[in-house]
LUMLO-451517 format. One line per 2 residues: number of its first residue (from 1); for each residue x, y, z of N, C-alpha, C, O. Coordinates in steps of 0.2 Angstrom, whole numbers, plus 5000, padded with zeros to 4 digits. Last residue first. Layout:
NUM) X Y Z X Y Z X Y Z X Y Z ~ ...
END
This chain:
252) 5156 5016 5020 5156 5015 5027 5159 5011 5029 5160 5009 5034 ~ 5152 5009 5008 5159 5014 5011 5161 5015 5015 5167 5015 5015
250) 5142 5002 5010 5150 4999 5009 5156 5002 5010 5161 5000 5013 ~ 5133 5011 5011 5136 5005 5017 5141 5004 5017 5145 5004 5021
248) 5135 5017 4996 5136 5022 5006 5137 5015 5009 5143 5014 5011 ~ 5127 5006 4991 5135 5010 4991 5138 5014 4996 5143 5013 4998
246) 5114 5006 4997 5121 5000 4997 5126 5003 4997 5130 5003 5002 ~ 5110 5020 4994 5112 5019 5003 5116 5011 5002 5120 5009 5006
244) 5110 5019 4979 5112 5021 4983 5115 5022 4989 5120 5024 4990 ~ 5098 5008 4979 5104 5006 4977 5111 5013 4979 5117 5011 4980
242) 5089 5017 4984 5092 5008 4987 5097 5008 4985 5101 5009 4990 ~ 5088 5025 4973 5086 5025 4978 5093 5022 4985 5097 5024 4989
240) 5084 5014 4961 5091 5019 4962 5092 5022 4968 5098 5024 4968 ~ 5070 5009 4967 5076 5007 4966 5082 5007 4967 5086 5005 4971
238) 5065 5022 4965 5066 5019 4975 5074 5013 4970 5080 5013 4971 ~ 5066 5027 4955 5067 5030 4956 5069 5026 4962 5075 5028 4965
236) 5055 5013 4950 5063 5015 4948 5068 5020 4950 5074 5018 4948 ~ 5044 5018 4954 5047 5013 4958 5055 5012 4955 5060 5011 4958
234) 5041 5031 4948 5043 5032 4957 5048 5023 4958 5053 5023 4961 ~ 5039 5028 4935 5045 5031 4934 5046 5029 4945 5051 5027 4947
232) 5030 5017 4935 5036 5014 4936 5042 5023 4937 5047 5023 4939 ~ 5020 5028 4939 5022 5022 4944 5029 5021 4943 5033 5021 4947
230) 5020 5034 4928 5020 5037 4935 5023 5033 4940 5027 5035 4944 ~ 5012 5023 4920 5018 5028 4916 5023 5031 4923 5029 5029 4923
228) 5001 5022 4926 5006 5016 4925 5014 5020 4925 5019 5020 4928 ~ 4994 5034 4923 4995 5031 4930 5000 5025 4931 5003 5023 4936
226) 4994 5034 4909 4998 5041 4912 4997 5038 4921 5001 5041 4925 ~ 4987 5026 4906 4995 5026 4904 4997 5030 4910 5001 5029 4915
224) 4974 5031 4910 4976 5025 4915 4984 5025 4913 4988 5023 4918 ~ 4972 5044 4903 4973 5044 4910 4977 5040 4912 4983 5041 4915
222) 4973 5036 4890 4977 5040 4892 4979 5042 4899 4985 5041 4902 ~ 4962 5029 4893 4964 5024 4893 4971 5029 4893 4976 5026 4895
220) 4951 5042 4892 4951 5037 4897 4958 5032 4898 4959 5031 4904 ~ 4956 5045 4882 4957 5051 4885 4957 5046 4890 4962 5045 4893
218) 4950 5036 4872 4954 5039 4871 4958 5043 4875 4963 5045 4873 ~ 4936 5038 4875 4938 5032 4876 4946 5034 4876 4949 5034 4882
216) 4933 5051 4868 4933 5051 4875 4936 5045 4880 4938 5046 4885 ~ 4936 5047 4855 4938 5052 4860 4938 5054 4866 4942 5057 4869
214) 4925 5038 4854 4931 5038 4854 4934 5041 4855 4939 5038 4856 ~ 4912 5041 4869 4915 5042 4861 4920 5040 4860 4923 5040 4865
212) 4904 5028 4880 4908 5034 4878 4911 5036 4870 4913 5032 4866 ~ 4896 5023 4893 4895 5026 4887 4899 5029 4882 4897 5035 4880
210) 4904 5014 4905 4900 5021 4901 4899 5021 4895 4903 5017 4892 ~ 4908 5003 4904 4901 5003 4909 4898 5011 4907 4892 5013 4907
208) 4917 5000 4895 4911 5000 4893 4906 4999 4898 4901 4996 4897 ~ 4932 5000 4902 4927 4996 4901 4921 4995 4898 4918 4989 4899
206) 4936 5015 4901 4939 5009 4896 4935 5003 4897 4935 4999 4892 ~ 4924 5019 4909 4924 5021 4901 4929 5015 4896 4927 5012 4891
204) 4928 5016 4920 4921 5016 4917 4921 5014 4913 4918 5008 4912 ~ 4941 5020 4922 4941 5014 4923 4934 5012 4919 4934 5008 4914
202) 4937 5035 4925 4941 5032 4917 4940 5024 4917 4939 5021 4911 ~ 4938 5035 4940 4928 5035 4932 4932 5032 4924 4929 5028 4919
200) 4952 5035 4942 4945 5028 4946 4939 5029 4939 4937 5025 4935 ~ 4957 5045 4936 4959 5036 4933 4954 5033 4937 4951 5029 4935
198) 4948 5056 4925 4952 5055 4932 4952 5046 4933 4948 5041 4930 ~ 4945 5060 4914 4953 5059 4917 4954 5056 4922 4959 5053 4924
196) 4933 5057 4911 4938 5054 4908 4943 5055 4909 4947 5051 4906 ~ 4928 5065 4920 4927 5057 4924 4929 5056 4918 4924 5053 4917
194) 4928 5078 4918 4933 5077 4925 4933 5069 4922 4939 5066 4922 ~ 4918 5082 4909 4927 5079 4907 4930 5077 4910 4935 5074 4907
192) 4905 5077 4915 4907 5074 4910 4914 5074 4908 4917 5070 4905 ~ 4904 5076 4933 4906 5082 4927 4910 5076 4920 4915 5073 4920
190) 4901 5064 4942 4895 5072 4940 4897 5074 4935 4893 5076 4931 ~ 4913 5058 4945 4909 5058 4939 4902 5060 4939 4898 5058 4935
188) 4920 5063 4954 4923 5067 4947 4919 5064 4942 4920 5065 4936 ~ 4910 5061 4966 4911 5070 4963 4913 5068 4956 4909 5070 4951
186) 4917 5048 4965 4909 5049 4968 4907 5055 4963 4904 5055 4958 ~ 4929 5046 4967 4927 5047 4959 4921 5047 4959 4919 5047 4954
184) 4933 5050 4979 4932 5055 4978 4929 5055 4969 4928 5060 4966 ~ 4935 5036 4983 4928 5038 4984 4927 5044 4981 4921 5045 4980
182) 4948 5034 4978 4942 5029 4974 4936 5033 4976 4932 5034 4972 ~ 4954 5041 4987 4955 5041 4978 4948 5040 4976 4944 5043 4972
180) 4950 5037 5000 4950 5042 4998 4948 5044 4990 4944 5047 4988 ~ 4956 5023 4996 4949 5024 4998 4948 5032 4999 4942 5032 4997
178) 4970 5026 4993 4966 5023 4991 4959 5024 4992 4956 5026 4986 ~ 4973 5030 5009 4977 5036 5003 4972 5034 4995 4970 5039 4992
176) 4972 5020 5015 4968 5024 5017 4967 5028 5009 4962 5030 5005 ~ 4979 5007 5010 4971 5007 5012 4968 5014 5011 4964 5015 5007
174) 4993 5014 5010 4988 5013 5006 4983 5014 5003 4981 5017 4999 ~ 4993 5014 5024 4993 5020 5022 4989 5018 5016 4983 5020 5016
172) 4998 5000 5027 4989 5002 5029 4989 5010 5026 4983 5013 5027 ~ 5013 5000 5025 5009 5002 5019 4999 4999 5020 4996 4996 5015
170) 5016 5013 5034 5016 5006 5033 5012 5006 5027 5009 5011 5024 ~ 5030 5025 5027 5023 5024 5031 5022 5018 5031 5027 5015 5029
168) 5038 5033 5017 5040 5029 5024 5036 5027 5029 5038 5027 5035 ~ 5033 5037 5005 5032 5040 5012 5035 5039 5021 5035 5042 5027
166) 5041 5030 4997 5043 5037 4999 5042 5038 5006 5045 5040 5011 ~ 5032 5019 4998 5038 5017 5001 5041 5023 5001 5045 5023 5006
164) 5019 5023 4992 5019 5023 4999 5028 5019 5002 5028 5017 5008 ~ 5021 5026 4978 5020 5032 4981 5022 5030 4991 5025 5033 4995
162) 5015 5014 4973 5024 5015 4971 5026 5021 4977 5032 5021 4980 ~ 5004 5015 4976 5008 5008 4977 5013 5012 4976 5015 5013 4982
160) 5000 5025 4969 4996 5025 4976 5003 5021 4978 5007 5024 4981 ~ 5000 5021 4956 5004 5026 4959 5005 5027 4966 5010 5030 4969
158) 4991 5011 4955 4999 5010 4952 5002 5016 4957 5005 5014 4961 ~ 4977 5012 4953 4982 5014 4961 4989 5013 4962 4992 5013 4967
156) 4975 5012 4938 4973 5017 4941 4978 5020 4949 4981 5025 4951 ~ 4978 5000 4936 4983 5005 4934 4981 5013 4938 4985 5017 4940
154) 4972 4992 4944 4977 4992 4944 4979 4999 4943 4982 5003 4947 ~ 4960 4996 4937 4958 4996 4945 4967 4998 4947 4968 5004 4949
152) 4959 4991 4925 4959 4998 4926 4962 4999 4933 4967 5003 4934 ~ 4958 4975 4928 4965 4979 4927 4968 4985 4926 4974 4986 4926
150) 4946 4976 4932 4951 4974 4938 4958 4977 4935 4962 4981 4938 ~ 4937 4980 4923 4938 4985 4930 4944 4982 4932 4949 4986 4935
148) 4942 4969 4914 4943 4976 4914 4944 4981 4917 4949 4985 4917 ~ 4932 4960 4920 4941 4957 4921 4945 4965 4917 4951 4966 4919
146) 4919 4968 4920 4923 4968 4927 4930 4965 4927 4934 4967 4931 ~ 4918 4967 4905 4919 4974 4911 4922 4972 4916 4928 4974 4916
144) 4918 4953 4903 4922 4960 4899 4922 4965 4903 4928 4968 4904 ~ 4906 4950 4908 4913 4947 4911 4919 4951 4907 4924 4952 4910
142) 4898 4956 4903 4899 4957 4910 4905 4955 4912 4909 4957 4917 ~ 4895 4951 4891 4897 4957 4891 4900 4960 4896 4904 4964 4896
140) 4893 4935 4894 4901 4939 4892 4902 4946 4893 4908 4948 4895 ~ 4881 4939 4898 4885 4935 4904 4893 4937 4900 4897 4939 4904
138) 4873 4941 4888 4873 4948 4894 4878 4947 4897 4882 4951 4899 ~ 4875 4933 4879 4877 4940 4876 4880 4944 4884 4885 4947 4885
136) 4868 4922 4886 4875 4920 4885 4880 4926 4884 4886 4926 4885 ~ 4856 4929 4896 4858 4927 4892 4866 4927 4891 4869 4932 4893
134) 4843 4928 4910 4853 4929 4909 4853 4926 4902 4850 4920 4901 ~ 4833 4928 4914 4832 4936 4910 4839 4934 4908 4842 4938 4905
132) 4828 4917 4919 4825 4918 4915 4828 4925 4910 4826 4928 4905 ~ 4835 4922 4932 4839 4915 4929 4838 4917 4922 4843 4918 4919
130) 4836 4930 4945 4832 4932 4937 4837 4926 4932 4843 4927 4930 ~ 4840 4927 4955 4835 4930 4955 4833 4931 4947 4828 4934 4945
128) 4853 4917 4952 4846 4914 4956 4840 4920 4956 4835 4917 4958 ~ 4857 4924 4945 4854 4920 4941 4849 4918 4946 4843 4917 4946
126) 4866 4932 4953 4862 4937 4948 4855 4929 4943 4850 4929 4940 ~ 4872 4927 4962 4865 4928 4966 4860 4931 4961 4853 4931 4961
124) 4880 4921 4951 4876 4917 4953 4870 4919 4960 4865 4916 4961 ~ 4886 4933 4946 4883 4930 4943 4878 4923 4945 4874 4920 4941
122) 4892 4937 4961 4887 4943 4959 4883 4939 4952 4878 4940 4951 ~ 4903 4928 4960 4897 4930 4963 4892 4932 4964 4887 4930 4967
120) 4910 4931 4948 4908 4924 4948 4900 4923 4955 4895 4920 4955 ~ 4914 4945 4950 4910 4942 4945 4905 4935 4945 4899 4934 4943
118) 4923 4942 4959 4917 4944 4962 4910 4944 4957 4905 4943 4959 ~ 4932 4934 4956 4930 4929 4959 4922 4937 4960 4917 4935 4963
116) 4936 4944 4945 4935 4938 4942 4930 4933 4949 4925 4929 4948 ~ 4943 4955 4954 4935 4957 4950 4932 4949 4946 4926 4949 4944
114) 4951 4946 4958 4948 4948 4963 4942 4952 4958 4936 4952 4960 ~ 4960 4944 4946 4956 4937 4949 4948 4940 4955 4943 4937 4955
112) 4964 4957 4946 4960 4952 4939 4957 4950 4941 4951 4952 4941 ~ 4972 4958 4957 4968 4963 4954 4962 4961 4947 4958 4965 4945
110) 4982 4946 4952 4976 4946 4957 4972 4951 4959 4968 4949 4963 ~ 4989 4951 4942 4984 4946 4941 4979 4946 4945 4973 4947 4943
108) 4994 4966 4949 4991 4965 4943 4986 4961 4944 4980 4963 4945 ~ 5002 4959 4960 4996 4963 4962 4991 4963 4954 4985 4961 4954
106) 5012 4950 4950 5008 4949 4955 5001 4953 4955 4996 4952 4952 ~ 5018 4963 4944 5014 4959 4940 5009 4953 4945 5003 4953 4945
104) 5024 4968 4955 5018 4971 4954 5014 4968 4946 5009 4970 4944 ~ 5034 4959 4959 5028 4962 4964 5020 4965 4960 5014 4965 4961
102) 5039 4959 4946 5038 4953 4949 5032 4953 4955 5028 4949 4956 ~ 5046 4972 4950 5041 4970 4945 5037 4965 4946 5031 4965 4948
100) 5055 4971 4960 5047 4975 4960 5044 4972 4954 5038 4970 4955 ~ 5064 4960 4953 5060 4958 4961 5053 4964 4962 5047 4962 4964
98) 5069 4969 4946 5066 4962 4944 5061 4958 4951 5056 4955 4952 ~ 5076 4977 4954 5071 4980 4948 5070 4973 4947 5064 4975 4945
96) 5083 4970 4962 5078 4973 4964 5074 4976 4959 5068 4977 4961 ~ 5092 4954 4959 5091 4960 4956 5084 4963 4959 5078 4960 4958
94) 5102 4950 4975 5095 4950 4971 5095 4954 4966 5098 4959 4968 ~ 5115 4940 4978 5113 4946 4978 5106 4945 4974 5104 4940 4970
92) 5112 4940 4992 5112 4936 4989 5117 4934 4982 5120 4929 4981 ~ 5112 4950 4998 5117 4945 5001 5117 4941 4995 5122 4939 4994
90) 5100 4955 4997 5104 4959 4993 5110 4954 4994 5114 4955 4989 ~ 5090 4949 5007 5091 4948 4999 5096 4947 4997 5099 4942 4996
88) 5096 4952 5019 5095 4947 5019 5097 4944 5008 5101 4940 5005 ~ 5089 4965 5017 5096 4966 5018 5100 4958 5017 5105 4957 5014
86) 5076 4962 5019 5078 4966 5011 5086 4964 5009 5089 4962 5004 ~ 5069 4963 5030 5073 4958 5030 5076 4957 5022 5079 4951 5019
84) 5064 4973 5037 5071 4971 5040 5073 4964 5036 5078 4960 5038 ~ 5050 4973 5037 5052 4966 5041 5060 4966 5042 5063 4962 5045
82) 5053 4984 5029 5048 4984 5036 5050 4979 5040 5052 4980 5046 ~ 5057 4979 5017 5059 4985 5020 5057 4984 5028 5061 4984 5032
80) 5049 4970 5013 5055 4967 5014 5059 4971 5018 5063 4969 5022 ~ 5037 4975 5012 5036 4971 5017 5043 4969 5017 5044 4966 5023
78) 5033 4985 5003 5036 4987 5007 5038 4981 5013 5039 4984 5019 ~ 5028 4977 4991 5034 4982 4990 5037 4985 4996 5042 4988 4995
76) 5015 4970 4998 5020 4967 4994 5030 4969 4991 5035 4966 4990 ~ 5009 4981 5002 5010 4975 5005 5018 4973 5005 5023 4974 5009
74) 5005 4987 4989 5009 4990 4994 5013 4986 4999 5019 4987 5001 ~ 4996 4979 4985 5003 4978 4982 5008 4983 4986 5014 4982 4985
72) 4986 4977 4993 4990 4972 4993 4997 4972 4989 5002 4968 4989 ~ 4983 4991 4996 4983 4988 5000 4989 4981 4999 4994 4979 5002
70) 4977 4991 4980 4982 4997 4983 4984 4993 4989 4990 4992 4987 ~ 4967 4984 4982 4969 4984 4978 4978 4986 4980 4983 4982 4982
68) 4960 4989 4990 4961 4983 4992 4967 4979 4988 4969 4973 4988 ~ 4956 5002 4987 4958 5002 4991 4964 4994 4993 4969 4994 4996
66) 4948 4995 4975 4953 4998 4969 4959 5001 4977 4964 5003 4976 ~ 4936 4989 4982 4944 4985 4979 4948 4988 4975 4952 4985 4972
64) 4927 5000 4988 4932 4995 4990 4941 4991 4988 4947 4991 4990 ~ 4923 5010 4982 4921 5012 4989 4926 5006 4992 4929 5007 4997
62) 4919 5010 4967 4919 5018 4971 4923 5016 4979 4926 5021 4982 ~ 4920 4995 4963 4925 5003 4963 4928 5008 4964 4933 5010 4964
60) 4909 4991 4971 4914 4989 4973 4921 4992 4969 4926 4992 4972 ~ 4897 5001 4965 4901 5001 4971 4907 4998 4974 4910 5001 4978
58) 4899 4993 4950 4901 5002 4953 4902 5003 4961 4907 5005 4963 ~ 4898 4979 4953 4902 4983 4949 4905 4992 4951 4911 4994 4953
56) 4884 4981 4959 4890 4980 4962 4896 4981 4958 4899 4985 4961 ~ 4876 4987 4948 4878 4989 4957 4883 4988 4957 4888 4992 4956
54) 4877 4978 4938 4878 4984 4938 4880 4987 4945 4886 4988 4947 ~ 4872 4965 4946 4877 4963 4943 4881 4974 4942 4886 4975 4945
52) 4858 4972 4951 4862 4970 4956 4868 4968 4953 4872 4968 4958 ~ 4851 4973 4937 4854 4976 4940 4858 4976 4946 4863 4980 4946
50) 4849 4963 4927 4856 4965 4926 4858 4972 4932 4863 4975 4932 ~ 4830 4967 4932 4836 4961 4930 4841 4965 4929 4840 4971 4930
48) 4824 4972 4946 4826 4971 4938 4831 4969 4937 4836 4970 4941 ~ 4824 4966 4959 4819 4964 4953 4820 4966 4947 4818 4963 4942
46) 4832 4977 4966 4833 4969 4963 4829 4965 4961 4831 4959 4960 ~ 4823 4987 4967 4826 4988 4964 4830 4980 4963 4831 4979 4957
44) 4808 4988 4973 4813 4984 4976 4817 4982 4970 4816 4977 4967 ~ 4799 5003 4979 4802 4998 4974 4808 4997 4976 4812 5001 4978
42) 4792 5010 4987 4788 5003 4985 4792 4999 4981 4792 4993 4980 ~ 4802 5020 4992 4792 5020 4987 4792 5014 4986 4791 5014 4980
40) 4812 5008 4992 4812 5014 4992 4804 5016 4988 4802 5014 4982 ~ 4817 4992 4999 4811 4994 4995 4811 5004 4997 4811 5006 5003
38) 4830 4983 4999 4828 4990 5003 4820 4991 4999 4822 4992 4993 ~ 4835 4975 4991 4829 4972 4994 4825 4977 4998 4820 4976 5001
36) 4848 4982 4986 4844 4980 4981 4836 4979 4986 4831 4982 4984 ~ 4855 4981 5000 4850 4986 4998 4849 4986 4992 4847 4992 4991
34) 4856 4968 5001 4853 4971 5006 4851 4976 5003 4845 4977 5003 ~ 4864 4965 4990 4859 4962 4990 4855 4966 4995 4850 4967 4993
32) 4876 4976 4994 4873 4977 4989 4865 4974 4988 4860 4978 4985 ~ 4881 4966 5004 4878 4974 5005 4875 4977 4999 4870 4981 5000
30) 4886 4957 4999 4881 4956 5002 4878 4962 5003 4872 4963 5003 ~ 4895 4962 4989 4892 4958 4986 4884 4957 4992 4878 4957 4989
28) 4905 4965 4999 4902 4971 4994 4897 4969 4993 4892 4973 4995 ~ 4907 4953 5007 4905 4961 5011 4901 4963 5006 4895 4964 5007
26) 4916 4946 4998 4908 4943 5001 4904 4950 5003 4899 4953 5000 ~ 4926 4956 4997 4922 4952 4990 4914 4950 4993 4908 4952 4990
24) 4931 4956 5008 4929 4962 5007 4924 4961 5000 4920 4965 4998 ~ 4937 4942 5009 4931 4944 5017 4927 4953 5013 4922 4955 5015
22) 4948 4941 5000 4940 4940 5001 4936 4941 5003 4931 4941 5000 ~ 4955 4951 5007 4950 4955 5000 4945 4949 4999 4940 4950 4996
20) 4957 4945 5018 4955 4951 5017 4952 4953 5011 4948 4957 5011 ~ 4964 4932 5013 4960 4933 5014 4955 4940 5016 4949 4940 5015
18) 4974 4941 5007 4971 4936 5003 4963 4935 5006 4958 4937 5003 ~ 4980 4943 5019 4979 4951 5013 4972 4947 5009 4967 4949 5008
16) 4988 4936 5028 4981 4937 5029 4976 4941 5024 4970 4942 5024 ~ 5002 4927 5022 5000 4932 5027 4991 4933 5026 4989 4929 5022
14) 5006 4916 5015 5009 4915 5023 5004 4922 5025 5004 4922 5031 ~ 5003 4918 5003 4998 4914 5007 4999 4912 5011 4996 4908 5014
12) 5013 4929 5000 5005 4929 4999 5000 4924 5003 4994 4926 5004 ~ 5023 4920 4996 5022 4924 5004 5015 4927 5006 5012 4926 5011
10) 5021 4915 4986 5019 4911 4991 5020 4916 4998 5016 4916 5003 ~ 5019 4923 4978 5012 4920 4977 5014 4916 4985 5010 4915 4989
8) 5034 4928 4978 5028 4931 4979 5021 4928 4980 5017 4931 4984 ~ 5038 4916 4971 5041 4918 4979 5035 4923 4981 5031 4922 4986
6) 5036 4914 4959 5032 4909 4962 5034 4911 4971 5031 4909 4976 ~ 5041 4929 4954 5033 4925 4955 5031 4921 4959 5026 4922 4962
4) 5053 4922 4953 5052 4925 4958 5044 4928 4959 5042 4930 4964 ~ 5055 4911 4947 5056 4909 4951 5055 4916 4958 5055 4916 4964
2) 5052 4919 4931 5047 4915 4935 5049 4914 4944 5045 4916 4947 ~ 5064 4927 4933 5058 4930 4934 5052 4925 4937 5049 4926 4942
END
């Protein structure tokens, strides 16, 4: 397993994804600041404190990395398929159920890292504007949320990922099929039931950016099972799948 981790991180730096979700990290981060500085009636909502660190959290949810998310582990499960070059594996022979995993423990971390490098951003424009308001309490409490959004984020587009090698689609399907998911959590958090099921707002709640009762927390981190739970069943299903049309070849 380890040996095949270290295969994944490296293909990962032969292609451009990496960079892409940084380039989408700076983006969030900046457009946020831009419209903290919009002055509405008079007021320039980046003058209060902890707020531009809250923003951004929520927009980069609603609107980005839970797509960029989706994007990179689709990447990663369908790139062997795509490139023609799977067939090369199986020669070898590869176990394929240890090779997705391997994929999507990958995507996992780096769904950490990527709410971890935006964190680290968002807390250095958050200091340069209000240095005097950051305390040691607020700076963990935040760091708690967002290494949380990151691995809500995951479980949340687990299915998204597993879903785009059925469709036989590229996996920029993804991006798309994602960025719909994620923006429609806009609507399911108007309605207090809807946004503990539905896996993008439920992300919220198992982080403590909501408010929520123990029942309600409880229903939250249910949805998120219930997105993991889904996933492996499809990617096990592509596995045996696979593992099907070898046998057919053979026959042939």
């Amino acid at each position: 397993m380890r040996i095949l981790l270290w295969a994944e991180c490296q293909k990962l730096r032969r292609s451009n994804i990496l960079m892409l979700n940084a380039f989408a990290i700076v983006f969030i981060a900046v457009i946020v600041l831009i419209g903290g500085k919009t002055t509405v009636d008079g007021v320039d909502f980046s003058e209060s404190s902890g707020w531009y660190m809250a923003t951004t959290l929520t927009w980069s949810t609603m609107f980005v990395l839970p797509a960029m998310t989706a994007l990179m582990g689709s990447y990663m499960i369908c790139r062997e398929e795509q490139d023609d070059t799977i067939k090369y594996l199986r020669l070898i022979p590869i176990n394929e159920a240890k090779l997705t995993a391997a994929k999507m423990i990958v995507t996992f971390v780096l769904s950490v890292l990527i709410y971890l490098l935006l964190f680290i951003i968002t807390l250095i424009i958050e200091a340069a504007l209000h240095f005097s308001a950051l305390y040691m309490e607020i700076v963990l409490d935040c760091l708690k949320m967002y290494l949380i959004q990151g691995a809500g984020v995951f479980f949340a587009v687990s299915p998204i990922i597993a879903i785009v090698p059925y469709i036989k689609k590229s996996y920029w399907a993804a991006l798309l099929l994602a960025e719909i998911y994620s923006f429609s959590a806009l609507f399911m958090s108007m309605s207090n039931p809807l946004k503990n099921f539905y896996p993008i707002t439920a992300v919220f709640g198992v982080s403590g950016y909501y408010e929520t009762s123990i029942q309600e927390l409880i229903y939250c981190i249910i949805s998120l099972s219930l997105c993991g739970c889904l996933a492996v069943v499809l990617l096990t299903g592509l596995n045996h799948s696979q593992k099907g049309k070898i046998h057919e070849e053979k026959i042939i």
